[in-house]
PALUM-18836 format. One record per residue (C-alpha): residue number from 1; residue in one letter; z negated, y, x negated. Coordinates in steps of 0.5 Angstrom, whole numbers, plus 2048, in hexadecimal, padded with zeros to 3 digits. Each point is the difference from the previous one (the first is absolute). Layout:
N
<NUM; "a"; <Z; Y; X>>,
...
This chain:
457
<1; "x"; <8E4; 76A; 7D6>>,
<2; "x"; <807; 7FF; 7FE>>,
<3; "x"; <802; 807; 802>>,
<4; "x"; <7FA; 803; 7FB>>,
<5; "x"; <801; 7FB; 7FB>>,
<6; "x"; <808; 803; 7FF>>,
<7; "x"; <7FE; 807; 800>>,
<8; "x"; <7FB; 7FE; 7FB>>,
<9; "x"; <806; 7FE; 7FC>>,
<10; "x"; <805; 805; 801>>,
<11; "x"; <7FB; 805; 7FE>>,
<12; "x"; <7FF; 7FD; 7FA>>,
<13; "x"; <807; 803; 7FE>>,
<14; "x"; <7FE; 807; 800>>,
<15; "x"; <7FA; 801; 7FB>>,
<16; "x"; <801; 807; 7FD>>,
<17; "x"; <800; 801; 7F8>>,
<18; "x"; <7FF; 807; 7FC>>,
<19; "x"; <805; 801; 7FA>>,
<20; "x"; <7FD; 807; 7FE>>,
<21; "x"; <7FB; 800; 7FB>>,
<22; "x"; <7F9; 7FD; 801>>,
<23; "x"; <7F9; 803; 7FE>>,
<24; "x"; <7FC; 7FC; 7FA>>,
<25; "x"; <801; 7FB; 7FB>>,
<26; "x"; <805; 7FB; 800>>,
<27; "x"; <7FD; 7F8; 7FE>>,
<28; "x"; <804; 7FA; 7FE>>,
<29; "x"; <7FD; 7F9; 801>>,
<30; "x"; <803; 7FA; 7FE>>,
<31; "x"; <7FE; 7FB; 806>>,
<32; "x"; <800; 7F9; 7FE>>,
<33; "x"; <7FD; 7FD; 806>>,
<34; "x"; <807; 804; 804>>,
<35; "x"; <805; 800; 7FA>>,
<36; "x"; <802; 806; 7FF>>,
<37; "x"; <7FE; 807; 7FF>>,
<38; "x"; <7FC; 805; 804>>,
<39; "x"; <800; 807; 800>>,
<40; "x"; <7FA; 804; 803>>,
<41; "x"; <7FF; 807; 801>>,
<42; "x"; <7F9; 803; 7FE>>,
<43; "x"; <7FD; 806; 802>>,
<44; "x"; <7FA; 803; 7FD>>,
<45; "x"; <7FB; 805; 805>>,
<46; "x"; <800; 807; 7FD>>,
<47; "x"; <7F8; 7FF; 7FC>>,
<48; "x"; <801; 7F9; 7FC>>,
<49; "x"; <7FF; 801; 7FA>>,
<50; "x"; <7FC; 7FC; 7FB>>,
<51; "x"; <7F9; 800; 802>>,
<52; "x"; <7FB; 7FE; 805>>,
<53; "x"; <805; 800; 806>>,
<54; "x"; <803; 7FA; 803>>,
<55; "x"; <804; 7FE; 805>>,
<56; "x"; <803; 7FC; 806>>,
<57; "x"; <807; 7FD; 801>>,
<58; "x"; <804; 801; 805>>,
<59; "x"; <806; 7FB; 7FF>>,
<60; "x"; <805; 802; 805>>,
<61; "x"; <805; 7FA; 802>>,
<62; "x"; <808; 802; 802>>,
<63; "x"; <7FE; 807; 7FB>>,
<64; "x"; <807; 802; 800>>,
<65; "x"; <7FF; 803; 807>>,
<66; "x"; <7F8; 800; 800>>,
<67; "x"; <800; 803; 7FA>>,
<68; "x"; <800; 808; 801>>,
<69; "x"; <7FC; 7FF; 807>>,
<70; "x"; <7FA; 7FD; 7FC>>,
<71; "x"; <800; 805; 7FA>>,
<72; "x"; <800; 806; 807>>,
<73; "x"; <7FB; 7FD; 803>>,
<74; "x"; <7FB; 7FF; 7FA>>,
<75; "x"; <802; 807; 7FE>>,
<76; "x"; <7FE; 803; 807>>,
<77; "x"; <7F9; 7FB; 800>>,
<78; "x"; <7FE; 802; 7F9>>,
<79; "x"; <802; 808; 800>>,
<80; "x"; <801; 803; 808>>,
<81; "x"; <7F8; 800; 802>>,
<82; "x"; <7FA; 802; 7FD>>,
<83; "x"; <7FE; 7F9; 7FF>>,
<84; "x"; <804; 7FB; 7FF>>,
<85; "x"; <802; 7FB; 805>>,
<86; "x"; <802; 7FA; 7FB>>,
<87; "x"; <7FD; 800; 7F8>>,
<88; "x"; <807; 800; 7FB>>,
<89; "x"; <804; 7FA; 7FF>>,
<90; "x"; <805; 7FF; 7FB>>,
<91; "x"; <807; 7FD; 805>>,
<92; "x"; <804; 7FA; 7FE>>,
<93; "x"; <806; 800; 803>>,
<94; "x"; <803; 7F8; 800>>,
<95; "x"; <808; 801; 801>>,
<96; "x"; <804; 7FA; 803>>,
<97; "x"; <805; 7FC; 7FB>>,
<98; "x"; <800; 7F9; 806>>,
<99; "x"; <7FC; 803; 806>>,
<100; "x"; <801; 7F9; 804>>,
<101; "x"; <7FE; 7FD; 7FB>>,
<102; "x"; <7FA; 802; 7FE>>,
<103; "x"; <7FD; 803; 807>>,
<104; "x"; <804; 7FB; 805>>,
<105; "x"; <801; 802; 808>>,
<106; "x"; <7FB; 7FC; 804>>,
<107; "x"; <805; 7FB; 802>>,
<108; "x"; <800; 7FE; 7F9>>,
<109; "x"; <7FF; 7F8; 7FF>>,
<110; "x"; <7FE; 801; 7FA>>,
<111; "x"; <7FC; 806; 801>>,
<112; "x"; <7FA; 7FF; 7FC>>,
<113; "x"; <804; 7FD; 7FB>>,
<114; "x"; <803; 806; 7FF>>,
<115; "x"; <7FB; 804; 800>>,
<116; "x"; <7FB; 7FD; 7FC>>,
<117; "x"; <805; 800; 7FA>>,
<118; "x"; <801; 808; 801>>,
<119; "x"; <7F8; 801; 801>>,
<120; "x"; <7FF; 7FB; 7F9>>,
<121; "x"; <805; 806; 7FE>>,
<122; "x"; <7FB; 806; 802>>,
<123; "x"; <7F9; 7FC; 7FE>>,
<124; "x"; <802; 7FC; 7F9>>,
<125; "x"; <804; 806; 7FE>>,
<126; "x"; <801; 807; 803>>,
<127; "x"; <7F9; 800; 802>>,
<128; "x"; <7FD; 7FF; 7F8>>,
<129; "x"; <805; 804; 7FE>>,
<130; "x"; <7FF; 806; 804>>,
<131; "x"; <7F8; 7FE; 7FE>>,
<132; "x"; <802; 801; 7F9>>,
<133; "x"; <803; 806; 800>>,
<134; "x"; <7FC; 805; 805>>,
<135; "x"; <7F9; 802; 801>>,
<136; "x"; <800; 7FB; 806>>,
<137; "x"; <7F9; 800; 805>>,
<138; "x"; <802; 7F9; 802>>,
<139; "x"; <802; 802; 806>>,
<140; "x"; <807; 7FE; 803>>,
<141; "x"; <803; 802; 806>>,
<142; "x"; <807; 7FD; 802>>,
<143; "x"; <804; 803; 805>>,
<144; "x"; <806; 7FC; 804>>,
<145; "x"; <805; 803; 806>>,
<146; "x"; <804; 7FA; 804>>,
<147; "x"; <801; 7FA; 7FC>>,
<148; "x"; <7FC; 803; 7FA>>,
<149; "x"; <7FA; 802; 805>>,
<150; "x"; <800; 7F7; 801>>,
<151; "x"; <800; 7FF; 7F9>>,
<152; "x"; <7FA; 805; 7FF>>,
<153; "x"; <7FC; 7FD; 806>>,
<154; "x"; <802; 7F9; 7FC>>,
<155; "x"; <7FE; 803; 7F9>>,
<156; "x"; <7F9; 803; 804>>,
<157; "x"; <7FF; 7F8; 802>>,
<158; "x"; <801; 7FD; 7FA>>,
<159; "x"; <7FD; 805; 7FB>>,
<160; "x"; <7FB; 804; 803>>,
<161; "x"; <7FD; 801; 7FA>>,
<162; "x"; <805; 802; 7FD>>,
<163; "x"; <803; 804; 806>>,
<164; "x"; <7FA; 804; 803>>,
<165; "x"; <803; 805; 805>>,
<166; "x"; <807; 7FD; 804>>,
<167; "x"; <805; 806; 804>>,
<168; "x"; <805; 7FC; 804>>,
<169; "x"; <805; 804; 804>>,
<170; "x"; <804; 7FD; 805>>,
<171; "x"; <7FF; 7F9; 7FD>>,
<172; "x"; <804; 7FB; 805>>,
<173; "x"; <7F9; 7FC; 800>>,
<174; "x"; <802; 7FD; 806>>,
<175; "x"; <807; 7FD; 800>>,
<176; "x"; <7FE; 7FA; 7FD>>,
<177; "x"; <7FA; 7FD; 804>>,
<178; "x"; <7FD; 7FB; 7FA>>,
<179; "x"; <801; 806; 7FB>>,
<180; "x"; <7FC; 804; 804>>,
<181; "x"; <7FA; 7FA; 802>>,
<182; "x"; <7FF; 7FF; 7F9>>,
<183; "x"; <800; 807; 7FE>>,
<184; "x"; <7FB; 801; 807>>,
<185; "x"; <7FC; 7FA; 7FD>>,
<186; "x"; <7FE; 803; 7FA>>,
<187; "x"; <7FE; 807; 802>>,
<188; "x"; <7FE; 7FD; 805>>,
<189; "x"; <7FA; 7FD; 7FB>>,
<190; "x"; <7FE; 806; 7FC>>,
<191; "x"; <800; 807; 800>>,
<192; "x"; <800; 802; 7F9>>,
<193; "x"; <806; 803; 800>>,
<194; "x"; <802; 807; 802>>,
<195; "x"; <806; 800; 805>>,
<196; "x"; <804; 804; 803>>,
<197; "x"; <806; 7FF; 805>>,
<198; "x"; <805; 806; 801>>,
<199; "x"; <804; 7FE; 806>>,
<200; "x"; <807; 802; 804>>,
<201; "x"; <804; 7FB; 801>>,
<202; "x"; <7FD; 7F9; 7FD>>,
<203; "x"; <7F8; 7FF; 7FD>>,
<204; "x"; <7FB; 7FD; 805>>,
<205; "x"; <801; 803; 805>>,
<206; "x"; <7FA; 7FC; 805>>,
<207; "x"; <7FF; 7FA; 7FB>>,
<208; "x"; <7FD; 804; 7FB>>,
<209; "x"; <7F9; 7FD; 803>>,
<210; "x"; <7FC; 800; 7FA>>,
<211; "x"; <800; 807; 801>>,
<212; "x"; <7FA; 801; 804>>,
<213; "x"; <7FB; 7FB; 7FB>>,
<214; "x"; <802; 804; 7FA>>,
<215; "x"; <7FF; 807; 7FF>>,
<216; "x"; <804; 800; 7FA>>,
<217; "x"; <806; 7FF; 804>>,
<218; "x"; <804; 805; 803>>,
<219; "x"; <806; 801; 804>>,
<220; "x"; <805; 806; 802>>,
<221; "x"; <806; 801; 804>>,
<222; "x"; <804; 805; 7FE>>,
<223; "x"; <804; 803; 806>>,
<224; "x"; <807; 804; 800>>,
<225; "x"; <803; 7FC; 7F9>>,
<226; "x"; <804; 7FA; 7FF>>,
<227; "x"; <800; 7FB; 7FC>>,
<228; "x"; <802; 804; 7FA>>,
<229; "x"; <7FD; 806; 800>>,
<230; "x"; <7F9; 7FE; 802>>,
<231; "x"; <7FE; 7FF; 7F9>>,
<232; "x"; <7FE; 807; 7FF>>,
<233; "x"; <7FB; 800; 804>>,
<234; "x"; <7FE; 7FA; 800>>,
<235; "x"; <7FF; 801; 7F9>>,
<236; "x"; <7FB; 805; 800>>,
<237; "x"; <7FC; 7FD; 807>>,
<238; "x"; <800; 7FA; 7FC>>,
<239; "x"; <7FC; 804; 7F9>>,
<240; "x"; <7FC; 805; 805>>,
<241; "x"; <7FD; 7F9; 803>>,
<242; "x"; <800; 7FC; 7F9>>,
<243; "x"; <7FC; 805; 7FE>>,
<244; "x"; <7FC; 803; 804>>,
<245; "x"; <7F9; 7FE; 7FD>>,
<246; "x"; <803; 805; 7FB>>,
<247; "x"; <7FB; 806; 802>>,
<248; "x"; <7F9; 7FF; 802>>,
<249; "x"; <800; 801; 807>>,
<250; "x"; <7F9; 805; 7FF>>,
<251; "x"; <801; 807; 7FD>>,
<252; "x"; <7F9; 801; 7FE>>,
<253; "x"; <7FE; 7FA; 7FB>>,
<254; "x"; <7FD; 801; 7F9>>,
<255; "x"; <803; 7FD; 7FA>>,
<256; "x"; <7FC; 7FB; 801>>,
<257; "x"; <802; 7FE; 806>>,
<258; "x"; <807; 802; 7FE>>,
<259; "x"; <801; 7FB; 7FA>>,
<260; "x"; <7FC; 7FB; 804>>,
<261; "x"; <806; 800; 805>>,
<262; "x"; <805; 7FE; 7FB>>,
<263; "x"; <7FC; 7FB; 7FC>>,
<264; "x"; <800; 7FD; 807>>,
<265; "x"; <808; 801; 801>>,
<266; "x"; <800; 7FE; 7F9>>,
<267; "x"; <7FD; 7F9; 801>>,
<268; "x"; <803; 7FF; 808>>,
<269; "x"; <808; 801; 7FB>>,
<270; "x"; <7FE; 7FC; 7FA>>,
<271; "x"; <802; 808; 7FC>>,
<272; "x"; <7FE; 804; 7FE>>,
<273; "x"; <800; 805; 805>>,
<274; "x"; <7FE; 807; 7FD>>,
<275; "x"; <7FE; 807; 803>>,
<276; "x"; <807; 803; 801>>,
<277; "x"; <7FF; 808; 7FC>>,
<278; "x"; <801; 804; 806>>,
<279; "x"; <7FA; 7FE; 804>>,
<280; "x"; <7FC; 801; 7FA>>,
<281; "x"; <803; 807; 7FF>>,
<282; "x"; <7FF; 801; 808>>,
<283; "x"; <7F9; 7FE; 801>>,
<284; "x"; <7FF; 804; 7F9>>,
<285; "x"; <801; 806; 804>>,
<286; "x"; <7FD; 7FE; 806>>,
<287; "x"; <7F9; 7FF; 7FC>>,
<288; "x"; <802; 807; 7FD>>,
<289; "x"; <801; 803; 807>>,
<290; "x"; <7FA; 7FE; 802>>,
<291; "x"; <7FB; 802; 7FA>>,
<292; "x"; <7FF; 7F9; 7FE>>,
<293; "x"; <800; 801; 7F8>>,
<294; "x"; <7FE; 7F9; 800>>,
<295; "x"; <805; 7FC; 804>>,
<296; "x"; <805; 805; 7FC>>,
<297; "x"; <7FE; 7FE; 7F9>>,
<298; "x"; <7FF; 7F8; 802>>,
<299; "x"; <809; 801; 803>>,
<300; "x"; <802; 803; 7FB>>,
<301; "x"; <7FD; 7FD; 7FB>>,
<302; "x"; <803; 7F9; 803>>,
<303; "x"; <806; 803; 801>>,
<304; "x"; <801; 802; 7F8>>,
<305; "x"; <7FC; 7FA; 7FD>>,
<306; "x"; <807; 7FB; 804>>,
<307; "x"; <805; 805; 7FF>>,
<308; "x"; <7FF; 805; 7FB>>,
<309; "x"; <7FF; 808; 7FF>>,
<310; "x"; <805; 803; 804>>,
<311; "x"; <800; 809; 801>>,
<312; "x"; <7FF; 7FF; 807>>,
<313; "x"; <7FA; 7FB; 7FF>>,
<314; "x"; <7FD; 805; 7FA>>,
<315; "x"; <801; 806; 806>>,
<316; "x"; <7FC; 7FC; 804>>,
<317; "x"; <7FB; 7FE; 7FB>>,
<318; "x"; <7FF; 807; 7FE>>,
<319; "x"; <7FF; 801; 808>>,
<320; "x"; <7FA; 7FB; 801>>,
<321; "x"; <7FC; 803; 7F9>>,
<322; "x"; <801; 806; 803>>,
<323; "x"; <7FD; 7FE; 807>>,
<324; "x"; <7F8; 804; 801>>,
<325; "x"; <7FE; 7FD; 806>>,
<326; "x"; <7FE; 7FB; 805>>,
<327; "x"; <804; 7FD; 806>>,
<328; "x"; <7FF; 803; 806>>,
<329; "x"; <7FB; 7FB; 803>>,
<330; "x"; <801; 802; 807>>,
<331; "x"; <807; 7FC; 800>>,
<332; "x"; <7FC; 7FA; 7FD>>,
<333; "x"; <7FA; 802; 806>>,
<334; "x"; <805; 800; 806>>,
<335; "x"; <805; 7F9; 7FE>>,
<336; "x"; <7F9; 7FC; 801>>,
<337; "x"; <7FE; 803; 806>>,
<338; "x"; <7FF; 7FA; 805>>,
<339; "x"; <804; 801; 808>>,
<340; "x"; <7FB; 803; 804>>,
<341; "x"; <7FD; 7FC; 806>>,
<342; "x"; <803; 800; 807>>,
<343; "x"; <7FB; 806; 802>>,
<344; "x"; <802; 805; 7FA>>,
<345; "x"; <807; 7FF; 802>>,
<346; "x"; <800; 800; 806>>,
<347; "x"; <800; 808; 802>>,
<348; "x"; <806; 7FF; 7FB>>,
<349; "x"; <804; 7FC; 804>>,
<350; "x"; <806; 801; 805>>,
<351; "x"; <807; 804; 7FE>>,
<352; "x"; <800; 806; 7FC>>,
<353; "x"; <806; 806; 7FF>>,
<354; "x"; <800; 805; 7FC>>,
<355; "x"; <803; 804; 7FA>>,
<356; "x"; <7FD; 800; 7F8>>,
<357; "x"; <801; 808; 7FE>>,
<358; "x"; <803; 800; 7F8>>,
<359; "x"; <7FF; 806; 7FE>>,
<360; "x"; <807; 803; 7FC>>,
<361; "x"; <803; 7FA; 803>>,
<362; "x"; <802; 7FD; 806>>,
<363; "x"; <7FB; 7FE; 806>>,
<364; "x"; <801; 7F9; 801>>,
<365; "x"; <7FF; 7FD; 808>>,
<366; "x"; <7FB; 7FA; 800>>,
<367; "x"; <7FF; 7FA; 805>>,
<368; "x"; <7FA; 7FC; 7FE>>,
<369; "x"; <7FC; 7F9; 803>>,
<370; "x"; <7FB; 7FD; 7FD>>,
<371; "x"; <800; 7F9; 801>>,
<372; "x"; <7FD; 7F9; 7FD>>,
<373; "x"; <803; 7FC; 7FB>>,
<374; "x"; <7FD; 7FA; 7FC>>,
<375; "x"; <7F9; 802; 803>>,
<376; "x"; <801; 807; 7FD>>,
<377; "x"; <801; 807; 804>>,
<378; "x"; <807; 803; 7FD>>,
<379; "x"; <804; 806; 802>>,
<380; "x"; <807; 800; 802>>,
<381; "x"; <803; 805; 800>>,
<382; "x"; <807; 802; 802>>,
<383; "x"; <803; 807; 7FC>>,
<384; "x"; <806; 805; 801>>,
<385; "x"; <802; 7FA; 806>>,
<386; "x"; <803; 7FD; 7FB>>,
<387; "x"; <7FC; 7FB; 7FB>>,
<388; "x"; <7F8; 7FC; 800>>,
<389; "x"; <7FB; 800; 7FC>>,
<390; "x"; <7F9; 7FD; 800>>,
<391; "x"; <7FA; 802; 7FC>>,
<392; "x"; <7FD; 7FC; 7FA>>,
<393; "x"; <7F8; 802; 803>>,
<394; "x"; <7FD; 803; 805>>,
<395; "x"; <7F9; 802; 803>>,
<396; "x"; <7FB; 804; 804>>,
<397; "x"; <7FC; 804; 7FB>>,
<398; "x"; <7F8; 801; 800>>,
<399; "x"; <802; 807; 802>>,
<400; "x"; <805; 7FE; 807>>,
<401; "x"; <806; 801; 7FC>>,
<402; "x"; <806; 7FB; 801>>,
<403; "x"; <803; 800; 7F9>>,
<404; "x"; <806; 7FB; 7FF>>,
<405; "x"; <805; 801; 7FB>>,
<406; "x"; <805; 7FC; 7FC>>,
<407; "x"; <801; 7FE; 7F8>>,
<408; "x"; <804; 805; 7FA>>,
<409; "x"; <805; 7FC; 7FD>>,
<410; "x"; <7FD; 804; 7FA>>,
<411; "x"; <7F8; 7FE; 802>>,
<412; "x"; <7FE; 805; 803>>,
<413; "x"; <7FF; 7FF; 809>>,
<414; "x"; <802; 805; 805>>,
<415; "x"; <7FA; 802; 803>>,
<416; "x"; <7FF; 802; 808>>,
<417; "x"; <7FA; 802; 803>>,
<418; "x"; <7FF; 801; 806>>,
<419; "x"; <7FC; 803; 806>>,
<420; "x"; <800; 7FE; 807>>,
<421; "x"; <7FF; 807; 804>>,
<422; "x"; <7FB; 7FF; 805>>,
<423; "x"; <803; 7FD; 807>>,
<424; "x"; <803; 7FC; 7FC>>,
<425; "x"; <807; 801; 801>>,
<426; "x"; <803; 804; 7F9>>,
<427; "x"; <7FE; 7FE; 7F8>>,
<428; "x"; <801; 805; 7FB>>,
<429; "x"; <800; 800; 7F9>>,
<430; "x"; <803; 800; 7FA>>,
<431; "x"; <804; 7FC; 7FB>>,
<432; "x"; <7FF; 800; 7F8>>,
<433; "x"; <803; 7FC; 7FA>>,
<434; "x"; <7FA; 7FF; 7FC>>,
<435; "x"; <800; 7FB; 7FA>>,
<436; "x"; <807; 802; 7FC>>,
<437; "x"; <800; 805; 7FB>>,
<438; "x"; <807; 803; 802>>,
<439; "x"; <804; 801; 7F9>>,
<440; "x"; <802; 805; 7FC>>,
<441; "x"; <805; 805; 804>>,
<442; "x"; <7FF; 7FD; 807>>,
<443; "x"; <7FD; 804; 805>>,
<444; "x"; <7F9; 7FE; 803>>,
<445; "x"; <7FF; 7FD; 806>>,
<446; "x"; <7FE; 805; 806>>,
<447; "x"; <7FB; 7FE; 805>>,
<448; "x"; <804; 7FE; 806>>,
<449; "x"; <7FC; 801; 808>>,
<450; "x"; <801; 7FC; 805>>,
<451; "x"; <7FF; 800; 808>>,
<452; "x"; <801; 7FA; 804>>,
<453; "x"; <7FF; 7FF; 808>>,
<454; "x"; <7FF; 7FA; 804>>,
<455; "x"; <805; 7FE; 804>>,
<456; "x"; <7FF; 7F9; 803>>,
<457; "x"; <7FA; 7FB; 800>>,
């Protein structure tokens, strides 16, 4: 104890701070309840303009060095993937001028003395604020590393309205016993908020036991880092699980549903947690792509009602009028087929090799195994010897064909149908994408052909 208790101090000694010019707005408080004056530093996401929109907050203690590593991760989560892995957050970073008094070590006597004055500060005054000034969801996020991830877990405690999301990373929770029961009592008795640990030297460690009763904790431990440098990826493992209801796990639901889901979410934070854009657009083109001018229409619609008209939502709108046919109904017909009985299946079963035929493209070897899971008949099938798959449906038709096949990521399914030759020991048939209308320019998809072989029971 007393070996890590003088590491902890040493390391102290080595916070890094950045000189160079920061992104944002710089905001000046007088704090009454520390006595002194206060600059924070503001960013605003790329889309906040007056309107509608509002959101989050991500207070970043220690900002002189987490900072530039919030604003990337944000930036990555926001702009680098189809759908966004976090919605848009407006980033406070909170600069020390005392960093033992306000966010004291953990042997500190007179910790929660200390750290009461400091969260006084971010509660009666930066929070209202930031509050007053920004179009703010109300939700917050604190982050902390080392010292400064004690004082969040501390603030996440203490306010847990106030502070719903709490990242820690390498907090020594553990170096001070009745900090650490207290700290274990309280969450402990609820689980209301959402808490993340990232660890490589210090955090929990096997006394984060409230994990296994909260499904709104999580813990992580950050391998080939230090103390020092674990922050970058704690960071975004961190926001990754703090946001991780961001996107409805389902892809084919309706607006309905959709809207539905955020209200949930929404009455889950207390926020006001809106239907991020690109999902919008996403599934706007998806409802196109399969023909659905209905679904098509009741998105983009939704999409401009909250965020404006926008070229690209116009585009789309032009696309769903212009839509003059229905979906295809054989996508809706065998995503609800029921698993087929043991006796169906049965000619089907055993291990199976052989190669899928693409016709102007490259001849794909395939090993597949059909297999019970949850009570259902699945496919699994092991392609190129280099990755897996699993089919969304299968059945045995009225004809005797086994069809199976998987979902497109635009709508549509992978359709393979099936005849089993008559010894039993070869299936042949073909392959087609049905569902999609493929876009303007793209080529269209060409049948592929298939023969598979038993090989083993």
């Amino acid at each position: 104890m007393i070996r890590s208790v003088t590491t902890f101090i040493l390391l102290l000694l080595f916070v890094p701070a950045f000189s160079q010019e920061l992104p944002g707005l710089k905001v000046t408080i007088k704090s009454a309840v520390l006595n002194e004056t206060r600059n924070v530093q503001v960013y605003l996401p790329y889309t906040s303009k007056p309107g509608r929109q509002q959101f989050p907050v991500i207070y970043v203690l220690d900002g002189e060095s987490l900072y530039w590593p919030t604003i990337g991760a944000m930036r990555f989560m926001n702009y680098s993937s189809s759908l966004p892995q976090a919605p848009e957050a407006i980033i406070v970073s909170i600069p020390n001028t005392k960093r033992e008094r306000d966010m004291p070590v953990p042997q500190d006597a007179s910790y929660e003395k200390n750290a009461g004055t400091f969260l006084r500060f971010l509660s009666e005054e930066l929070v209202p604020q930031i509050n007053a000034r920004y179009p703010v969801s109300g939700l917050n996020i604190l982050i902390g590393h080392s010292q400064g991830g004690l004082f969040a877990t501390y603030a996440g405690v203490e306010r847990p309205n106030l502070f719903r999301f709490i990242l820690a990373m390498d907090a020594p929770m553990t170096i001070n016993k009745a900090l650490l029961d207290v700290f274990t009592q309280k969450m402990d008795k609820t689980c209301g908020i959402y808490y993340f640990s990232a660890e490589s030297l210090y955090g929990w460690g096997s006394d984060f036991k409230m994990l296994k009763q909260c499904d709104s904790y999580g813990q992580i431990r950050i391998e080939a880092e230090n103390h020092e440098s674990m922050p970058y990826k704690g960071i975004y493992e961190g926001l990754k699980f703090l946001f991780r209801e961001h996107i409805p796990a389902m892809a084919d639901i309706d607006i309905g549903e959709i809207r539905a889901y955020y209200e949930r979410l929404s009455e889950k934070l207390n926020t006001r947690y809106a239907v991020p854009a690109k999902l919008l657009l996403a599934r706007t083109v998806n409802a196109i792509s399969r023909s659905d001018k209905p679904a098509a229409l009741a998105l983009i619609n939704y999409y401009e009602q909250e965020y404006g008209t926008t070229p690209r939502s116009s585009a789309l709108h032009a696309r769903a009028n212009a839509i003059s046919k229905g979906p295809d109904e054989r996508v809706r017909f065998y995503l609800a087929q029921e698993s087929p009985t043991e006796d169906a299946i049965k000619p089907y079963l055993g291990k199976w090799r052989g190669i899928l035929k693409v016709p102007g493209g490259t001849d794909t070897p395939i090993a597949w195994e059909i297999k019970k899971v949850n009570g259902r008949y699945v496919m699994d099938s092991r392609i190129m010897d280099q990755f897996n798959s699993k089919s969304d449906f299968l059945t045995v038709t009225r004809n005797n064909e086994l069809a199976w096949g998987r979902k497109h990521q635009a709508g549509g399914i992978y359709l393979s149908l099936g005849t089993l030759s008559k010894d039993g020991q070869t299936l042949s048939g073909t392959e087609n994408l049905i569902g999609v209308e493929m876009p303007v320019g793209a080529p269209a998809f060409k049948v592929n052909s298939f023969e598979f072989r038993k090989v083993g029971e």
